[in-house]
BALOBA-1460 file (C-alpha; in Angstrom, 3 decimals):
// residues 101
<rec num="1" residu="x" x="30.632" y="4.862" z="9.991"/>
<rec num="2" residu="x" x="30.104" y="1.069" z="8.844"/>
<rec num="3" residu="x" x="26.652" y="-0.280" z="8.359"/>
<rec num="4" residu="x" x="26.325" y="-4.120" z="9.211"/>
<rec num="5" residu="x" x="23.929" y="-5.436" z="6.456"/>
<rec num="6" residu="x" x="21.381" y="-8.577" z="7.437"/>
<rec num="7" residu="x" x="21.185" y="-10.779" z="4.044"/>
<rec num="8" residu="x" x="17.966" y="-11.573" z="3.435"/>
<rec num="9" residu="x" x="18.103" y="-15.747" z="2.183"/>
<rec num="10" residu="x" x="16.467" y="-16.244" z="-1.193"/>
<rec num="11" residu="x" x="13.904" y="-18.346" z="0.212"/>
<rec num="12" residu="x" x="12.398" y="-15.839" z="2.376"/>
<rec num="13" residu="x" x="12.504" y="-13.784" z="-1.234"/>
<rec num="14" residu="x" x="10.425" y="-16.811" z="-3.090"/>
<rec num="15" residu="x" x="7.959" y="-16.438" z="-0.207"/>
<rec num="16" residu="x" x="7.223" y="-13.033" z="-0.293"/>
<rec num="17" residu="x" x="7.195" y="-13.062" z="-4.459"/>
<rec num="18" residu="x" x="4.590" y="-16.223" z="-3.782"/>
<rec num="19" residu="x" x="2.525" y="-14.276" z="-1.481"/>
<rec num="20" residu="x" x="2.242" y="-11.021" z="-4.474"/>
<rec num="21" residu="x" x="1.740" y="-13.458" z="-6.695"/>
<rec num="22" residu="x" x="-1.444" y="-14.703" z="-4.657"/>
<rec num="23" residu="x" x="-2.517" y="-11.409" z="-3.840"/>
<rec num="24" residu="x" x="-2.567" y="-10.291" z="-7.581"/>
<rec num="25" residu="x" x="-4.516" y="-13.231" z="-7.892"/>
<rec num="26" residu="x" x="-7.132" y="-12.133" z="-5.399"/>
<rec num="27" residu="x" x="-6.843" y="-8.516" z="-6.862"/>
<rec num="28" residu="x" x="-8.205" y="-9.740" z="-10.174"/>
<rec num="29" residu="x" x="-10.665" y="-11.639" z="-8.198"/>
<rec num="30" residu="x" x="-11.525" y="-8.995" z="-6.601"/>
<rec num="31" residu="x" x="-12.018" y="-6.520" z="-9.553"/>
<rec num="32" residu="x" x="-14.119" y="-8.946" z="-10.948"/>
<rec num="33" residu="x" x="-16.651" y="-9.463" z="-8.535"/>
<rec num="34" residu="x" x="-19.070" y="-5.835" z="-7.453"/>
<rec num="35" residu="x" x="-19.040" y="-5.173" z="-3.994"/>
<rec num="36" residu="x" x="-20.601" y="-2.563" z="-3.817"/>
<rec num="37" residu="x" x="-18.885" y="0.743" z="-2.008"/>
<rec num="38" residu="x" x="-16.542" y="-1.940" z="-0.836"/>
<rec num="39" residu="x" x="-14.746" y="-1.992" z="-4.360"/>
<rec num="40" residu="x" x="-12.486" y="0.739" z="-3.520"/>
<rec num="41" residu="x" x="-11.721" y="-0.221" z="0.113"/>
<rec num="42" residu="x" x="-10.692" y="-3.627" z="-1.230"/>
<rec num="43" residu="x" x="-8.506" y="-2.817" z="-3.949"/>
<rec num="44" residu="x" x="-6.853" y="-0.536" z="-1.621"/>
<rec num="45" residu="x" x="-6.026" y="-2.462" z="1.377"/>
<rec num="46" residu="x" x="-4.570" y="-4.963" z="-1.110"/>
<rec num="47" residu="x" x="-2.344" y="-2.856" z="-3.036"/>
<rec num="48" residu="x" x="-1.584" y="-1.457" z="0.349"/>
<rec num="49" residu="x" x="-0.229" y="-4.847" z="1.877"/>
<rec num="50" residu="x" x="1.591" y="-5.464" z="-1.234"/>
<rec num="51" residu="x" x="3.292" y="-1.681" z="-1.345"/>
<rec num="52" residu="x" x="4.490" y="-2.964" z="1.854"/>
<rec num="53" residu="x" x="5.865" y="-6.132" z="1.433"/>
<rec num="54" residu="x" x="7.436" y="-4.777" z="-1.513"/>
<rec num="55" residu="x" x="9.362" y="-2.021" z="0.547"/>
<rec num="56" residu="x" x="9.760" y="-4.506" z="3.682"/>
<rec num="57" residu="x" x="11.700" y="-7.091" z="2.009"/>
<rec num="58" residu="x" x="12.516" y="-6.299" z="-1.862"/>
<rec num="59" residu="x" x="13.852" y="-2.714" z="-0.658"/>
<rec num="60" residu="x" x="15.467" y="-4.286" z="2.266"/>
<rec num="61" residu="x" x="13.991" y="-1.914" z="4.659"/>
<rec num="62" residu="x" x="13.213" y="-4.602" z="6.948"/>
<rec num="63" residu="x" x="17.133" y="-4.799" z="7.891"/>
<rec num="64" residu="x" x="17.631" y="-0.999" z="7.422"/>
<rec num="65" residu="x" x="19.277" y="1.644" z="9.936"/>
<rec num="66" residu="x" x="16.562" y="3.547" z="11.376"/>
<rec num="67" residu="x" x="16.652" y="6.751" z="9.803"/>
<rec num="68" residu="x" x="15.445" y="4.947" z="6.486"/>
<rec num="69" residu="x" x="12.467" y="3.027" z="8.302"/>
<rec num="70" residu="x" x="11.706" y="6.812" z="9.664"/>
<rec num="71" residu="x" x="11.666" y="8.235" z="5.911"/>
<rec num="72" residu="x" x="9.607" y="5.701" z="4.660"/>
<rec num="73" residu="x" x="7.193" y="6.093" z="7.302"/>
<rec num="74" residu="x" x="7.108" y="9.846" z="6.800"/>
<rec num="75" residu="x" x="6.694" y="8.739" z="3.417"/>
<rec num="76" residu="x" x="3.636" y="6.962" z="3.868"/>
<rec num="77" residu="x" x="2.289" y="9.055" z="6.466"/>
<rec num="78" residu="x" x="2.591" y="11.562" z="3.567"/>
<rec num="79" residu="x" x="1.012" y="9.427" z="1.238"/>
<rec num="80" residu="x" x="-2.220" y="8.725" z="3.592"/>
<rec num="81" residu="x" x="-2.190" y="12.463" z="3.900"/>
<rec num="82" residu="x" x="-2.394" y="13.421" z="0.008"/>
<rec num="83" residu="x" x="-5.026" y="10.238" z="-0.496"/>
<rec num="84" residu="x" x="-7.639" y="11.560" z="2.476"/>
<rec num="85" residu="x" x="-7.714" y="15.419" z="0.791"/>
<rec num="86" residu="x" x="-8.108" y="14.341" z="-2.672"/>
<rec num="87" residu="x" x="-11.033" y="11.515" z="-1.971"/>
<rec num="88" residu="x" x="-12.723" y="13.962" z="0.622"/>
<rec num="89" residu="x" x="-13.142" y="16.623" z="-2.086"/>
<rec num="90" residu="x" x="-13.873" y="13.728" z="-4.781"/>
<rec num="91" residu="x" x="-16.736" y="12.314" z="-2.188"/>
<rec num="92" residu="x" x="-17.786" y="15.649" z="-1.342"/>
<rec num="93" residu="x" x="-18.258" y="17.244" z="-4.977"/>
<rec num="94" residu="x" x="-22.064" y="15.997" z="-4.672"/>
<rec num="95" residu="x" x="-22.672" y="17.711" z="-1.638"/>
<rec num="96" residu="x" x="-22.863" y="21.422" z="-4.296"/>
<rec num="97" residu="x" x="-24.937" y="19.921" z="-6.387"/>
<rec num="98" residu="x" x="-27.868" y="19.490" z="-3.684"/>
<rec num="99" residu="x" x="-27.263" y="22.414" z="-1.986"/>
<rec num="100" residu="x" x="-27.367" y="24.856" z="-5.324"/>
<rec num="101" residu="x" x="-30.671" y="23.398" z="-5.969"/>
């Protein structure tokens, strides 16, 4: 079986690496500024876009065979999975203390 593989040109590769390099710019920004219950949203949407861009174009799954964008998606969809049970028992761990009372 022969896989034809896209070449990604290095300019498109400058571009992304600009665009982390601005977004870890607005991350700092970010952490240094208090929003409120917003903090966490924040930081993660932006290490989210950046997670992606990294696997997009520096993991070249952009110009991948399908079965790899389908793992990485399962991967994710995994990920998403394992963040929403952990932060709904860290949210909910207050919810004891007022009922026990």
């Amino acid at each position: 079986m022969t896989t034809t593989h896209a070449r990604q040109s290095v300019s498109v590769l400058y571009k992304v690496f600009g665009i982390l390099m601005l977004l870890l710019v607005v991350t700092v920004e970010a952490a240094r500024h208090d929003m409120g219950s917003l903090n966490f949203a924040v930081a993660t949407l932006i290490a989210t876009v950046k997670a992606v861009l990294i696997i997009l174009f520096f993991m070249h799954v952009k110009h991948s065979v399908p079965l790899t964008k389908l793992v990485v998606c399962a991967g994710f969809f995994w990920l998403v999975i394992m963040f929403s049970l952990t932060f709904t028992d860290y949210w909910t761990r207050g919810w004891l203390a007022l009922t026990a009372g």
